[in-house]
C-alpha positions, 0 to 999 in steps of 0.5 A: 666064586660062581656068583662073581663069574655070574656077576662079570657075566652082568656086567660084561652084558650091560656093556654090550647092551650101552654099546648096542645102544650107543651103536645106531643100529651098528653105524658107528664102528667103535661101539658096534666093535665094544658090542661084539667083544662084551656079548662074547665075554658075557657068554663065555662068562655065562658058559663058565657060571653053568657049570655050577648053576642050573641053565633057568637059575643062571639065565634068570640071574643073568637076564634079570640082573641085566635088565635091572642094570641096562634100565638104570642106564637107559634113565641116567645116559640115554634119557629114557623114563620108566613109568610106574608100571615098568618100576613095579616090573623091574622090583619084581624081577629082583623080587623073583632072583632074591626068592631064587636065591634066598628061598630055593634049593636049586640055586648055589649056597 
């Protein structure tokens, strides 16, 4: 059950990073509202999953999951191309959650 608060978490984040995006700079008022809301279900969800996760594992799962996710969503909605380095980058980031998780003690089993 935690992984799936943690996951909301992701989720909830993503959201609120599209909205950012879809925001400009907080000048359209529907989506700067859909920023506010999901940063704060993101965070509460976050808050929740820390109660079983240590603070770096959650935080690594989360930010790294959500960098992984807001990037696809850049490419598909917003347009914004990846070169080969920032692909390398991104398969190093869920590299490192998957050794996390599969590999260390610290994570939840």
């Amino acid at each position: 059950m935690p992984y799936v608060i943690l996951m909301f978490a992701v989720l909830a984040e993503t959201i609120g990073t599209t909205a950012l995006q879809a925001s400009q700079q907080f000048t359209k008022p529907l989506p700067s509202v859909i920023v506010v809301i999901a940063y704060g279900i993101a965070f509460y969800l976050l808050a929740i999953a820390l109660k079983t996760f240590p603070v770096g594992v959650a935080y690594a799962m989360w930010s790294g999951f959500g960098i992984f996710f807001i990037s696809i969503i850049g490419f598909a909605v917003f347009g914004q191309k990846l070169d080969l380095a920032a692909i390398i980058g991104l398969a190093m980031i869920i590299g490192g959650i998957l050794v996390i998780n599969l590999l260390s003690n610290t994570a939840t089993h």
